[in-house]
C-alpha positions as CSV (number, residue, x, y, z in Angstrom):
1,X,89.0,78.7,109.1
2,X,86.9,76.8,112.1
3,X,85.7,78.5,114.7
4,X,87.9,76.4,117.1
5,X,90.8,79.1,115.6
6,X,89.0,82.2,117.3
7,X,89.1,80.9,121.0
8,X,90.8,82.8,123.1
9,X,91.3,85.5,120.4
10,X,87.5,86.4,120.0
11,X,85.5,83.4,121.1
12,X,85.5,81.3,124.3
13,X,83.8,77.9,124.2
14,X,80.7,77.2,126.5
15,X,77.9,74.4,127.2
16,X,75.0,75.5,125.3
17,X,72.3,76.9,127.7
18,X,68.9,76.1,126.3
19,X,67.2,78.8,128.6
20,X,69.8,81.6,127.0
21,X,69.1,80.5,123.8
22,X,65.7,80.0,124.1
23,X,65.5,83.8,125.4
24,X,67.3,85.6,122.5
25,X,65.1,84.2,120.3
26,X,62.3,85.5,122.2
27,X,64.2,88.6,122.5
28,X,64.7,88.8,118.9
29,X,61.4,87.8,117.4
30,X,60.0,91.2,120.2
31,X,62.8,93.2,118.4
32,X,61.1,92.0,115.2
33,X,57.7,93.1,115.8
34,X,58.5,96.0,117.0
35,X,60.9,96.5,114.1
36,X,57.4,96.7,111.8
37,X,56.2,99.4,113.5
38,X,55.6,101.5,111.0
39,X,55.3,105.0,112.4
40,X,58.7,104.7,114.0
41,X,61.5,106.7,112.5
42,X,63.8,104.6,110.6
43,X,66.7,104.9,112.5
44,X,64.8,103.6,115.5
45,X,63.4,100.4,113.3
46,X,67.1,99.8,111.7
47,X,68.2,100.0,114.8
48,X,65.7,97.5,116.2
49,X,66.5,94.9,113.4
50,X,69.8,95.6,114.1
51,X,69.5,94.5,117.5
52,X,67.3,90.8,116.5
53,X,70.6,90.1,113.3
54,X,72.9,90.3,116.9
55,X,70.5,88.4,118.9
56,X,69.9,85.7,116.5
57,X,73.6,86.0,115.9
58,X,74.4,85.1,119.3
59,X,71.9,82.6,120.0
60,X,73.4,80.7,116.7
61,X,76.8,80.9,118.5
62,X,75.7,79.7,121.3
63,X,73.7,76.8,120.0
64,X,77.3,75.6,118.8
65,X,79.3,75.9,121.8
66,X,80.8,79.6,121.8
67,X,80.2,83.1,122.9
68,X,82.0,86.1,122.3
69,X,84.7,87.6,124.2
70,X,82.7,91.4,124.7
71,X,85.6,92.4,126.2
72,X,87.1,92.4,122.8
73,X,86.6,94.5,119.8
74,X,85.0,93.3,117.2
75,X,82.0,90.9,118.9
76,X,79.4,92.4,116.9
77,X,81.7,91.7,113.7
78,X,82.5,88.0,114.9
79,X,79.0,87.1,115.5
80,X,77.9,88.3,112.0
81,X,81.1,86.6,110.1
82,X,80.6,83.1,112.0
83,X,77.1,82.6,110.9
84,X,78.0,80.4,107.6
85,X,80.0,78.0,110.3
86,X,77.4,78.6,113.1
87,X,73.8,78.1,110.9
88,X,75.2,78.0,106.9
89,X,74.2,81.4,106.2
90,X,75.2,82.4,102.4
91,X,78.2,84.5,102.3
92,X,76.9,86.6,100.5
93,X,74.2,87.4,102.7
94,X,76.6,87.4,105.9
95,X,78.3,89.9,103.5
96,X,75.2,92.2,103.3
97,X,74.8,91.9,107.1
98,X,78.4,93.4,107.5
99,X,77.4,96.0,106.3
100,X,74.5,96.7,107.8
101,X,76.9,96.7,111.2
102,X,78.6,98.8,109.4
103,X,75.8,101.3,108.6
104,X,75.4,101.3,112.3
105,X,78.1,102.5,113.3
106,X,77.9,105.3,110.9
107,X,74.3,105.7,111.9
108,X,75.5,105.8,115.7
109,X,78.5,107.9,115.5
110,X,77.8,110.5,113.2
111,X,74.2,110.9,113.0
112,X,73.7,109.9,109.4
113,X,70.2,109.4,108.9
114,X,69.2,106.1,107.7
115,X,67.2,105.6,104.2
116,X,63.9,103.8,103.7
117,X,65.9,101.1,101.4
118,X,68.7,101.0,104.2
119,X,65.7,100.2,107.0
120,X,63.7,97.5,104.4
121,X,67.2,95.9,104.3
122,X,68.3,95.5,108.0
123,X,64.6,94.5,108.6
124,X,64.0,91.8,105.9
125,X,67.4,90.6,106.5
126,X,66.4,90.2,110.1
127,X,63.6,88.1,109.6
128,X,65.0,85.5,106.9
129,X,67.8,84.9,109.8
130,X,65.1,84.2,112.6
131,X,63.7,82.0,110.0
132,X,67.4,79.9,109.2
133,X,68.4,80.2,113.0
134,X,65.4,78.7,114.4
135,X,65.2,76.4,111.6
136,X,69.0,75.5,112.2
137,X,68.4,74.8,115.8
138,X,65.2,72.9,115.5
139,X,66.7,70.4,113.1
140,X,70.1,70.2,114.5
141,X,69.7,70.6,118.2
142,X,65.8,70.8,119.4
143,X,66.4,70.3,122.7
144,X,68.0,73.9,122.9
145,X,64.1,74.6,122.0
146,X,61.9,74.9,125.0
């Protein structure tokens, strides 16, 4: 499956906006630091990661030409499951980042409480994906880079 198979359904094609882009990466690599913060609870720094994995998520979809239809279910879903098409992520890591989203929305719905192992995951998962995103963009598209 390409991604040209989700448009309309979950994705809509755009011009990449190198300002966007260039903002959720900063916003991302803020969600990161803040993410290390160490005598936040871990449901607060899970949920920070959290927020960078979507960030970068978006900002690798972006680089290639697509967004996410919001108004759809599933966004947060697509953006993880496209990054092996949008930046070559590993499936098996894409896989791990499911279920982090997953984990979420357990963590958000229900109140579970979130485990040191569950936090070290979102957060070192996090960072290696600024890492391959940025890298991704530099060498495939560096004048989305400001």
């Amino acid at each position: 499956m390409t991604l040209d198979n989700l448009l309309g359904r979950s994705l809509e094609q755009i011009e990449p906006d190198p300002l966007m882009i260039q903002k959720l990466l900063e916003a991302a690599a803020i969600c990161l630091k803040d993410a290390a913060i160490d005598t936040l609870s871990n449901e607060n720094r899970f949920d920070i990661a959290y927020k960078a994995v979507m960030q970068l998520s978006n900002a690798a979809l972006q680089a290639n030409g697509f967004r996410t239809l919001s108004s759809k279910p599933g966004h947060h879903q697509t953006m993880i499951q496209s990054l092996p098409k949008t930046v070559g992520l590993d499936n098996g890591v894409m896989i791990e980042l499911d279920a982090l989203r997953k984990q979420r929305n357990v963590t958000d719905y229900s109140g579970d409480l979130v485990s040191d192992k569950e936090r070290e995951a979102c957060i070192l998962l996090a960072n290696e994906l600024s890492v391959l995103v940025n890298r991704w963009i530099k060498d495939n598209d560096s004048r989305l880079l400001s």
